[in-house]
KEDREN-509207 format. One record per residue (C-alpha): y, x, z. Coordinates in steps of 0.5 Angstrom, whole numbers, padded with zeros to 4 digits. Last residue first. Example, Ala and Ser with C-alpha at 12.3 -4.5 7.8 and 13.67 -1.06 7.14 Angstrom:
! KEDREN-509207
<site><Y>-0002</Y><X>0027</X><Z>0014</Z></site>
<site><Y>-0009</Y><X>0025</X><Z>0016</Z></site>
This chain:
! KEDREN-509207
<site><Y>-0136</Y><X>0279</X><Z>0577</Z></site>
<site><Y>-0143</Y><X>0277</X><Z>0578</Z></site>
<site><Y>-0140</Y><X>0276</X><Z>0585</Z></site>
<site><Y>-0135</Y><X>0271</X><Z>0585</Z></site>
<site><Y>-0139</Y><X>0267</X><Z>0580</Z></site>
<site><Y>-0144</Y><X>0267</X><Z>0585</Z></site>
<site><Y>-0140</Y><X>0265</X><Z>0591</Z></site>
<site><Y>-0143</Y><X>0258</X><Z>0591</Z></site>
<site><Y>-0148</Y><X>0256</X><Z>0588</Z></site>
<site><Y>-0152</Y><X>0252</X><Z>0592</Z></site>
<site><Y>-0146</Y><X>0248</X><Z>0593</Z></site>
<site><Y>-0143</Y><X>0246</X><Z>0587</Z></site>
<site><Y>-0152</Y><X>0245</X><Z>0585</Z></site>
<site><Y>-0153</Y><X>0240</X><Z>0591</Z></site>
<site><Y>-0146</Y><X>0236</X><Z>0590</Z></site>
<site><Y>-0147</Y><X>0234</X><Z>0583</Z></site>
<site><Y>-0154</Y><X>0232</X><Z>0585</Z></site>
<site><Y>-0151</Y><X>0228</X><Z>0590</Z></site>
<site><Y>-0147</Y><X>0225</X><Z>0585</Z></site>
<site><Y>-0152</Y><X>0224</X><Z>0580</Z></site>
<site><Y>-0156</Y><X>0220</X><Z>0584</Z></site>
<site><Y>-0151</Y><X>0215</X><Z>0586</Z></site>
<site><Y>-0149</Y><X>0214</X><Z>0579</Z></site>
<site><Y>-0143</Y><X>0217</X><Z>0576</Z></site>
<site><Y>-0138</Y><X>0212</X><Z>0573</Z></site>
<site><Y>-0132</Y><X>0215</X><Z>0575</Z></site>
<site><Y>-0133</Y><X>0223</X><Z>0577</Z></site>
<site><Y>-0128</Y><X>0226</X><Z>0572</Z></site>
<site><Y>-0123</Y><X>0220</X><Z>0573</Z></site>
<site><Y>-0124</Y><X>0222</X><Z>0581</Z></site>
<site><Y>-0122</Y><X>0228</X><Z>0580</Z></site>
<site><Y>-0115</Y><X>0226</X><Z>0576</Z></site>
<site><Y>-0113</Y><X>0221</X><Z>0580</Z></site>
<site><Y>-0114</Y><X>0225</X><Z>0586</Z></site>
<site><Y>-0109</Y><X>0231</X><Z>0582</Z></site>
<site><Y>-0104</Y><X>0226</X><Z>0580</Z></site>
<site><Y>-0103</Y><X>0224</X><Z>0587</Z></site>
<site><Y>-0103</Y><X>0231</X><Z>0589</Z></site>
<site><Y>-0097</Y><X>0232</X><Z>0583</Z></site>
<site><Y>-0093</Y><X>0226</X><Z>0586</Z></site>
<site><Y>-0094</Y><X>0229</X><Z>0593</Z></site>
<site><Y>-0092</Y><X>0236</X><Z>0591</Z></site>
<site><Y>-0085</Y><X>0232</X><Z>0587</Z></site>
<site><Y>-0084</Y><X>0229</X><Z>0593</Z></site>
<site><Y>-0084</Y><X>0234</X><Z>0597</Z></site>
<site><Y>-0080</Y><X>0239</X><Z>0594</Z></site>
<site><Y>-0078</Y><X>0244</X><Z>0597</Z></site>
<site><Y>-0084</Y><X>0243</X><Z>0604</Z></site>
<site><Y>-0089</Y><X>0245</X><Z>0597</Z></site>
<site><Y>-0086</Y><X>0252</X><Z>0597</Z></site>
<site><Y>-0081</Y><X>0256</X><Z>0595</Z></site>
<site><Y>-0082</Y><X>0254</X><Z>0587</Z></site>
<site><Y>-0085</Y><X>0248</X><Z>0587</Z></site>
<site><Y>-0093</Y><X>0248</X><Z>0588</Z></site>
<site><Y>-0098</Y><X>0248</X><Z>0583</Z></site>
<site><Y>-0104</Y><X>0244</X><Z>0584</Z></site>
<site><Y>-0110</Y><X>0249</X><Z>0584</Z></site>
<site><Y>-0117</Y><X>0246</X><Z>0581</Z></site>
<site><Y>-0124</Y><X>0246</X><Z>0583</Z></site>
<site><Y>-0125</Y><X>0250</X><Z>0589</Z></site>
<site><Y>-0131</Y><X>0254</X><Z>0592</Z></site>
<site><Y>-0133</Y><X>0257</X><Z>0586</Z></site>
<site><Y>-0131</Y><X>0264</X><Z>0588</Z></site>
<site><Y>-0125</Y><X>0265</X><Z>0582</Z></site>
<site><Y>-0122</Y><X>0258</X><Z>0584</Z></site>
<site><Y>-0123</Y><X>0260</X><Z>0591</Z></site>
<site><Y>-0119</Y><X>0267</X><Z>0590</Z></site>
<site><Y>-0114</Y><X>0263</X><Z>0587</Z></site>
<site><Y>-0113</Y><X>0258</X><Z>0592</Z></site>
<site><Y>-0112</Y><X>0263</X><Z>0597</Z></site>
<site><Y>-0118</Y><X>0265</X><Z>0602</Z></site>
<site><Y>-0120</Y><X>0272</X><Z>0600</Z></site>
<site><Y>-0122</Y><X>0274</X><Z>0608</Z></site>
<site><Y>-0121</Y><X>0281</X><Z>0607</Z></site>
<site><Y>-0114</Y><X>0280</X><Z>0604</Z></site>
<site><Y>-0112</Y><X>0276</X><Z>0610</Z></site>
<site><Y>-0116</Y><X>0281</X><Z>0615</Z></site>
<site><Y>-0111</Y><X>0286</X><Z>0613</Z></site>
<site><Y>-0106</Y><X>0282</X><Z>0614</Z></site>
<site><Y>-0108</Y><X>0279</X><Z>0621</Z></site>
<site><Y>-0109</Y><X>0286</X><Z>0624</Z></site>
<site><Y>-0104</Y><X>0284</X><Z>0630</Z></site>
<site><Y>-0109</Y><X>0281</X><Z>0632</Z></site>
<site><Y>-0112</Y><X>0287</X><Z>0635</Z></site>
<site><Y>-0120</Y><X>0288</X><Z>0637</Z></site>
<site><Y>-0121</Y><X>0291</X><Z>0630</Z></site>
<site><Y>-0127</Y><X>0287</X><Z>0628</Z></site>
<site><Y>-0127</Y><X>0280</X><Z>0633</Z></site>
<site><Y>-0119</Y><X>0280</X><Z>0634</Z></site>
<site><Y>-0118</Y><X>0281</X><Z>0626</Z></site>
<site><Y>-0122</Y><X>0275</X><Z>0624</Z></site>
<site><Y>-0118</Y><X>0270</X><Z>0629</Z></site>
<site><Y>-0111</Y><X>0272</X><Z>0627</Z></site>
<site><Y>-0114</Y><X>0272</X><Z>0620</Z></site>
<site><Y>-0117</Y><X>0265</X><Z>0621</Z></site>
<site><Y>-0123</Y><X>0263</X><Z>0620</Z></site>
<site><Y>-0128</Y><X>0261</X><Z>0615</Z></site>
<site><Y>-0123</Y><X>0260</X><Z>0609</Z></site>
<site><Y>-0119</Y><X>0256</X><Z>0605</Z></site>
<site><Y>-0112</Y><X>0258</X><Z>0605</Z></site>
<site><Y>-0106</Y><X>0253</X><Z>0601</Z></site>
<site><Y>-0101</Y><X>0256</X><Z>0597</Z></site>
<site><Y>-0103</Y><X>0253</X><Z>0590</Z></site>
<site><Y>-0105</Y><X>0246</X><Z>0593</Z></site>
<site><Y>-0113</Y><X>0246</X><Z>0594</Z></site>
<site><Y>-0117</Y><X>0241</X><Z>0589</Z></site>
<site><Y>-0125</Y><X>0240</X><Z>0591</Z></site>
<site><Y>-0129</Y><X>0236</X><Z>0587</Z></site>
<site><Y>-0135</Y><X>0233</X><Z>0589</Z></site>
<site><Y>-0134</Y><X>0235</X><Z>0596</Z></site>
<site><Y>-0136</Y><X>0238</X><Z>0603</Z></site>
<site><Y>-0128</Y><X>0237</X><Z>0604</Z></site>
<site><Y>-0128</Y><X>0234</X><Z>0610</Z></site>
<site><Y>-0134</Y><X>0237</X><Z>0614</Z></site>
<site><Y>-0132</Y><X>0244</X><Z>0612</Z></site>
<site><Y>-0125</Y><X>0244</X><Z>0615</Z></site>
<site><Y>-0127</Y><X>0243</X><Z>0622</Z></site>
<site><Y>-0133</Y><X>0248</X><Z>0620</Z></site>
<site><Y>-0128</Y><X>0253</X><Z>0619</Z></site>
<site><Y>-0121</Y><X>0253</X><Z>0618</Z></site>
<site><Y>-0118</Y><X>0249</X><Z>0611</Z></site>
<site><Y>-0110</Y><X>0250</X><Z>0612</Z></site>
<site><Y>-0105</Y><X>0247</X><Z>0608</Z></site>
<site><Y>-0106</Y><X>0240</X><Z>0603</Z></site>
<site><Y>-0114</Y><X>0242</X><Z>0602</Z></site>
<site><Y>-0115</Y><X>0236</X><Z>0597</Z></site>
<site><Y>-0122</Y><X>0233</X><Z>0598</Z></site>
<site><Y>-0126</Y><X>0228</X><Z>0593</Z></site>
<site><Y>-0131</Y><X>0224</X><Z>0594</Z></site>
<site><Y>-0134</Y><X>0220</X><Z>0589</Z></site>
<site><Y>-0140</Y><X>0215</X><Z>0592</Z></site>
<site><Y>-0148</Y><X>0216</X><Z>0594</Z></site>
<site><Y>-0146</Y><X>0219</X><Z>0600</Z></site>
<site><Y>-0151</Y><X>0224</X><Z>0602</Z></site>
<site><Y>-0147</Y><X>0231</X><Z>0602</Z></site>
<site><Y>-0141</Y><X>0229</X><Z>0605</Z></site>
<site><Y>-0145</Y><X>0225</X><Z>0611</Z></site>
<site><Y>-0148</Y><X>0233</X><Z>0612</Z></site>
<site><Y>-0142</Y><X>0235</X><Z>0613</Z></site>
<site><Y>-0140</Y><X>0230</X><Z>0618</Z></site>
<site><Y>-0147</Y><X>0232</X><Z>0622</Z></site>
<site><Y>-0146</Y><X>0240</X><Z>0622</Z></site>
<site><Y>-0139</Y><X>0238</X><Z>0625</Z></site>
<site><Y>-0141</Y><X>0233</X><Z>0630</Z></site>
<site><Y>-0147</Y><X>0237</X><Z>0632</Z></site>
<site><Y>-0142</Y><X>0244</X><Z>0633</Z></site>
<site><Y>-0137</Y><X>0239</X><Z>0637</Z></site>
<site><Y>-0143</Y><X>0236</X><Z>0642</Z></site>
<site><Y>-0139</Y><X>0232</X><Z>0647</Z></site>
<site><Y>-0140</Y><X>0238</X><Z>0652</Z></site>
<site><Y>-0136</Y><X>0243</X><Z>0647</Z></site>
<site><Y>-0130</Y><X>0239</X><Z>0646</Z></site>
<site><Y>-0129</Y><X>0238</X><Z>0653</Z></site>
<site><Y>-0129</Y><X>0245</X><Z>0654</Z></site>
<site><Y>-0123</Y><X>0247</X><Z>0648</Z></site>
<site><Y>-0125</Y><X>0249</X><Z>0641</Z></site>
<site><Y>-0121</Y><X>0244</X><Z>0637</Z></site>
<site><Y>-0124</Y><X>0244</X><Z>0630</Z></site>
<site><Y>-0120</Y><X>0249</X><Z>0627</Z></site>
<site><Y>-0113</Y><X>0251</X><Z>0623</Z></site>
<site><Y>-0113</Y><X>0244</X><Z>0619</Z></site>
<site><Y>-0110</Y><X>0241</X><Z>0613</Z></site>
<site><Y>-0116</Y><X>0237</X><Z>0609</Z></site>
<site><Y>-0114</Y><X>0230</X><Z>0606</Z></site>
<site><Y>-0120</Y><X>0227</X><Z>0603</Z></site>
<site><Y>-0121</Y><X>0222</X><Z>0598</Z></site>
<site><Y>-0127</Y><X>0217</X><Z>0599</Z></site>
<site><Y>-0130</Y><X>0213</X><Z>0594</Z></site>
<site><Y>-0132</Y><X>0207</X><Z>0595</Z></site>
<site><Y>-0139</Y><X>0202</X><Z>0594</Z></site>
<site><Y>-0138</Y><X>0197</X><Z>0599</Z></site>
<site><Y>-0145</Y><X>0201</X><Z>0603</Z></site>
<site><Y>-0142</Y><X>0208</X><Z>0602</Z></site>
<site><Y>-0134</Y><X>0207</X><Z>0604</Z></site>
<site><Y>-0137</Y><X>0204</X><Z>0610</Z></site>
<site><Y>-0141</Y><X>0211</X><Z>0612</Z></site>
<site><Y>-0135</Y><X>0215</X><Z>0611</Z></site>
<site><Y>-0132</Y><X>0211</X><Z>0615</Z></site>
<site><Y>-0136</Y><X>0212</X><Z>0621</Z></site>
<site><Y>-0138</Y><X>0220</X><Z>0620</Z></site>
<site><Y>-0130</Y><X>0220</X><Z>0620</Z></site>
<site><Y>-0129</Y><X>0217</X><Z>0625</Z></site>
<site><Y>-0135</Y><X>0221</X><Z>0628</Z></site>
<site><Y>-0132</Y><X>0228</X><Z>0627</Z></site>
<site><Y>-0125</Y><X>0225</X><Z>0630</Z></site>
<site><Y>-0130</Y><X>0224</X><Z>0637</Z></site>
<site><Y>-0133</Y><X>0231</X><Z>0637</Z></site>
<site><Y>-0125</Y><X>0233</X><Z>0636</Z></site>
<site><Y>-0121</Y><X>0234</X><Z>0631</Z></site>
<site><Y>-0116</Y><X>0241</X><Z>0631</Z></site>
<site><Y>-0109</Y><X>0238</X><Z>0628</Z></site>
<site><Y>-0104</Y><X>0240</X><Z>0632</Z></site>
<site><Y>-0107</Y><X>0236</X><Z>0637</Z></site>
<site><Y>-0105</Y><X>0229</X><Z>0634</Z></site>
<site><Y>-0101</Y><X>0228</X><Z>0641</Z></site>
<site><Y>-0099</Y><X>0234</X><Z>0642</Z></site>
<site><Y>-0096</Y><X>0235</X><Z>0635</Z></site>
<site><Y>-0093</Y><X>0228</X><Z>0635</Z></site>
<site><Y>-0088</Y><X>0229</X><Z>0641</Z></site>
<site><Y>-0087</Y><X>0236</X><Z>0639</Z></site>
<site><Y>-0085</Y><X>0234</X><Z>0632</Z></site>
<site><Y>-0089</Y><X>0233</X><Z>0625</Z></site>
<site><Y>-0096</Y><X>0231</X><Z>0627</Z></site>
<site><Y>-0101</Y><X>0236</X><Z>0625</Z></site>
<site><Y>-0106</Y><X>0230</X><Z>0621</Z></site>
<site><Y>-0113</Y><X>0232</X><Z>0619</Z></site>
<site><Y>-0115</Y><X>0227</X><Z>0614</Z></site>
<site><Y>-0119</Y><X>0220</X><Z>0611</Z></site>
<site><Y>-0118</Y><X>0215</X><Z>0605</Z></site>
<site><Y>-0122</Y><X>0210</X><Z>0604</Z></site>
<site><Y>-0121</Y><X>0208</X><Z>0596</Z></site>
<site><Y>-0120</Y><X>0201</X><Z>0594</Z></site>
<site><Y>-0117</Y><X>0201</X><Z>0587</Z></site>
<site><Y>-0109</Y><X>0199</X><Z>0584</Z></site>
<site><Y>-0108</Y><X>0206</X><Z>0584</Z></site>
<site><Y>-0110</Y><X>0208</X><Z>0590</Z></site>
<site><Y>-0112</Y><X>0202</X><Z>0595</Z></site>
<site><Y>-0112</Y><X>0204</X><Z>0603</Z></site>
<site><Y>-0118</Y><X>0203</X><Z>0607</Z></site>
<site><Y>-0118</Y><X>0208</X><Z>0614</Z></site>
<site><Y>-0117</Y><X>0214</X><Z>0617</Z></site>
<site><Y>-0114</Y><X>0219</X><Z>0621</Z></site>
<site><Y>-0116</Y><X>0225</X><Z>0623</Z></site>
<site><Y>-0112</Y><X>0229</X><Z>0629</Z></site>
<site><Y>-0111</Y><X>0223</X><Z>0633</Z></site>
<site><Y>-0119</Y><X>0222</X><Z>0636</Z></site>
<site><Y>-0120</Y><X>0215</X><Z>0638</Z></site>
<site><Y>-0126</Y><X>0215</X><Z>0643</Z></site>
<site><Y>-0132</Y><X>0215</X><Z>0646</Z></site>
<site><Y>-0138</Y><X>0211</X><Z>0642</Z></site>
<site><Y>-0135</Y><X>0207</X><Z>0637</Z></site>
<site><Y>-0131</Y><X>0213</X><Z>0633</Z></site>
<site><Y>-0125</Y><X>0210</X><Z>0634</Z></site>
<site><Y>-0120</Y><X>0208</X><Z>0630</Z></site>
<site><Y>-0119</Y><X>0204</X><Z>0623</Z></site>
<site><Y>-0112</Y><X>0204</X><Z>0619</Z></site>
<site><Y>-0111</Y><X>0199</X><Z>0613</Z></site>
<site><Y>-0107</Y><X>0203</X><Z>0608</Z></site>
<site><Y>-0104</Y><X>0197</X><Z>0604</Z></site>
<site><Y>-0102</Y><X>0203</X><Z>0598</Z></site>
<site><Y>-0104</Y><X>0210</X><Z>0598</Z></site>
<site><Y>-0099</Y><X>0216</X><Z>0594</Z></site>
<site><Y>-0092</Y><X>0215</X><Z>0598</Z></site>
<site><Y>-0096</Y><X>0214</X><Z>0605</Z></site>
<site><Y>-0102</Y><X>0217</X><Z>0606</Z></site>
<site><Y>-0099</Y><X>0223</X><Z>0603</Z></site>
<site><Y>-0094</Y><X>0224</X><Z>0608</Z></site>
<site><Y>-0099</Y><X>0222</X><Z>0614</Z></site>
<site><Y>-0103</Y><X>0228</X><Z>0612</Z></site>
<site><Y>-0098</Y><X>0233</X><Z>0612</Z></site>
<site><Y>-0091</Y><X>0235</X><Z>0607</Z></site>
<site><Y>-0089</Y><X>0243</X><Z>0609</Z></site>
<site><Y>-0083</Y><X>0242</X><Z>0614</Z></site>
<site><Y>-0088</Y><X>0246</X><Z>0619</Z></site>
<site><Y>-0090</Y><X>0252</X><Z>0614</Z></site>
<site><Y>-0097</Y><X>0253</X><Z>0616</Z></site>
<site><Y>-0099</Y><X>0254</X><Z>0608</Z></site>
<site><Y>-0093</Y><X>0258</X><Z>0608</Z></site>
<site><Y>-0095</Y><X>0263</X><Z>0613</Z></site>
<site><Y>-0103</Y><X>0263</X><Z>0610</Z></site>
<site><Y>-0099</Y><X>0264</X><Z>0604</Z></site>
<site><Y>-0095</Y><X>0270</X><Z>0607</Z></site>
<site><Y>-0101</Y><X>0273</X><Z>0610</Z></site>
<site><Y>-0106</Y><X>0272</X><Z>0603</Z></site>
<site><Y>-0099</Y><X>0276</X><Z>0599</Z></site>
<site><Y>-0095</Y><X>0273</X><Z>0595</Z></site>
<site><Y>-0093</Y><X>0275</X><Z>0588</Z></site>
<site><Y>-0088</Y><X>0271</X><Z>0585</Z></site>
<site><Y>-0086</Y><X>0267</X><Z>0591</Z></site>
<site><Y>-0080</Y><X>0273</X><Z>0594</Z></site>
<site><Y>-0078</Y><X>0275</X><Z>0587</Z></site>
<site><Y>-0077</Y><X>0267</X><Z>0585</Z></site>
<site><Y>-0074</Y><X>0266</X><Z>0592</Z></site>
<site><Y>-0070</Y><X>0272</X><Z>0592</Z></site>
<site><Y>-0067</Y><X>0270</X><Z>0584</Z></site>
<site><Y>-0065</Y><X>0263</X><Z>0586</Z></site>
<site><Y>-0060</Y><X>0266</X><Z>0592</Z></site>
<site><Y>-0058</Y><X>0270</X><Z>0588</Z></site>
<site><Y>-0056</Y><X>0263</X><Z>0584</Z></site>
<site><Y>-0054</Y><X>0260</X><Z>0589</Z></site>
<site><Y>-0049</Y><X>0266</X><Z>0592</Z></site>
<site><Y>-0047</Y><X>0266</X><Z>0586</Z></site>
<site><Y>-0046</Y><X>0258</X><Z>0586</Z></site>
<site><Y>-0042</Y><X>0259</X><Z>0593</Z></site>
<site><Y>-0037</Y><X>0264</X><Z>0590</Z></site>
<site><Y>-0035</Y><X>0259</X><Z>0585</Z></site>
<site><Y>-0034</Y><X>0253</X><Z>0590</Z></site>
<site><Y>-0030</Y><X>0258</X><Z>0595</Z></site>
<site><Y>-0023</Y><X>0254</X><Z>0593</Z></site>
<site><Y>-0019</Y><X>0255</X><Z>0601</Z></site>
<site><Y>-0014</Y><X>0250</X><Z>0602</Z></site>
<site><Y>-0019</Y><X>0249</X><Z>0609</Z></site>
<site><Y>-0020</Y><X>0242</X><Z>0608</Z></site>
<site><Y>-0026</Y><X>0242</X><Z>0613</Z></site>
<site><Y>-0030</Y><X>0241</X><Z>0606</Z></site>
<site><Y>-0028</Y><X>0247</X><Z>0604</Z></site>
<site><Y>-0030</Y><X>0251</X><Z>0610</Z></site>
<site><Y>-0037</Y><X>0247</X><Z>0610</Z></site>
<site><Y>-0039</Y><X>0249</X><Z>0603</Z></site>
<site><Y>-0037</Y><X>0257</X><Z>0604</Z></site>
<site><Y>-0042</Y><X>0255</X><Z>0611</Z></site>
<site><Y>-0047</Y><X>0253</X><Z>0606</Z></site>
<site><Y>-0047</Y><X>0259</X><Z>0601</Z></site>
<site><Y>-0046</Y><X>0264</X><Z>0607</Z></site>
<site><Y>-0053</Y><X>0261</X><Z>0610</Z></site>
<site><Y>-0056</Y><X>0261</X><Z>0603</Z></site>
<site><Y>-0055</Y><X>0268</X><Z>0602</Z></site>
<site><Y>-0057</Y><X>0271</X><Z>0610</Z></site>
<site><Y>-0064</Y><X>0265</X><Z>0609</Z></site>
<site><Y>-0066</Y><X>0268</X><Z>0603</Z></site>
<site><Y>-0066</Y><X>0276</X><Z>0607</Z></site>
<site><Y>-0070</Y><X>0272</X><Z>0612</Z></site>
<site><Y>-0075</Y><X>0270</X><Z>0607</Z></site>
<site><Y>-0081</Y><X>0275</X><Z>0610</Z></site>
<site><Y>-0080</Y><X>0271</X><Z>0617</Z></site>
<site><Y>-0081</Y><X>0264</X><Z>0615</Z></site>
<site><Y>-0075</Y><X>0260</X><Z>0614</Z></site>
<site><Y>-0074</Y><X>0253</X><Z>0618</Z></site>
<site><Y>-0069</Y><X>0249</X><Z>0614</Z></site>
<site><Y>-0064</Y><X>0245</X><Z>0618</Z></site>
């Protein structure tokens, strides 16, 4: 069953109609509906197309929370071959919002690490929705660390709303796990590339795609907080999360034009979760993409490419 957001609920009314006409005829009713169920396609087709072509920042931020929309796992799986995971941060435990390991991408050794949400219930507790801990911030630390001393390049996968904010959280040194695992970013002397797949909140984000370059899919949001969670601090009201979405500027194309993204992948019509296996194709294009444009760089250069990205930003925002 496809999960429709609540600005798509007039496309849900048609393409409901179009599904229940096609189960009257495979009933055997006698009833011929097939014309009549492509014109409700077709309206159909036309709504989607009205209702995509200019999203605002809160109907993308609903979208890039879409739970049918491909996760991290997803990735790792289509695009990354003899994908050996590694857990643990060798200190506390295995934290299974971030997953990582060694894994070869086009016939290269890579390591590869993200955020995953899970796709259930069951597998949504357990990968905490997708909000690391201290611990998951110290995996990564680790692999990146091992990508540095055998030479790989490390390609990240960013969907997270936050780091998770929880007490225990706090007392294992959540902000010092955050600040250390974007620092690891700026030191590795290897490429690193991040793709913002659906959210990027916060410091929880930053400490992945801390990056070379930065591709996000082109309904994702990248952004300092949530609008929910903007809005409460200015106007006490959650409820103001549109306002607070416009404010924030946390679309691919605002981050395009401020520097902080590199590349917007386009997504299919309606969404990446409408065509998964053509999004996932065209992420895979873009990694390899990003990591052709850093091959062959030195240690040095890399990190120097890193600096000058990240001392920069916002400058060519605010010279416009």
């Amino acid at each position: 069953m496809t999960h429709y957001l609540d600005f798509e609920k007039p496309l849900a009314e048609i393409e409901g109609k179009a599904a229940e006409l096609r189960a009257m005829a495979r009933a055997g009713e006698g009833v011929d509906v097939e014309a009549e169920a492509r014109a409700l396609d077709l309206k159909a087709a036309e709504l989607l197309k009205s209702l995509y072509g200019d999203l605002t920042p809160w109907r993308k931020c609903q979208v890039a929370r879409h739970p049918e929309r491909p996760h991290c796992n997803d990735y790792i799986e289509a695009l990354f071959a003899d994908y050996t995971p590694l857990a643990g941060d060798r200190n506390f435990a295995d934290d299974h919002a971030v997953m990582g390991g060694l894994a070869r991408f086009e016939d290269a050794p890579v390591v590869v690490i993200g955020h995953e949400k899970g796709h259930d219930t069951k597998s949504r507790i357990e990968r905490n929705f997708g909000m690391a801990r201290p611990e998951g911030y110290r995996k990564a630390i680790r692999l990146m660390d091992l990508a540095d001393r055998f030479g790989l390049p490390v390609v990240t996968l960013v969907d997270t709303p936050g780091a998770y904010p929880g007490k225990g959280a706090e007392e294992r040194g959540q902000s010092e796990a955050i600040a250390r695992a974007t620092q690891k970013c700026l030191q590795l002397g290897v490429p690193l590339v991040s793709v913002i797949i659906g959210e990027g909140g916060s410091g929880g984000a930053v400490a992945f795609a801390t990056a070379n370059r930065v591709a996000m899919l082109e309904h994702s949001v990248y952004s300092v907080i949530s609008p929910e969670g903007c809005a409460s601090i200015l106007w006490k009201d959650a409820e103001k999360m549109r306002e607070a979405a416009e404010a924030l500027r946390l679309t691919a194309q605002d981050l395009i034009e401020l520097g902080v993204a590199d590349k917007v992948i386009a997504e299919p019509l309606g969404g990446a979760h409408r065509d998964r296996a053509r999004t996932i194709a065209d992420v895979g294009k873009a990694i390899g993409a990003m990591l052709g444009e850093l091959k062959g760089q030195g240690a040095e250069d890399l990190r120097a490419n890193r600096r000058r990205k990240y001392l920069g930003l916002g400058a060519k925002g605010l010279a416009a």
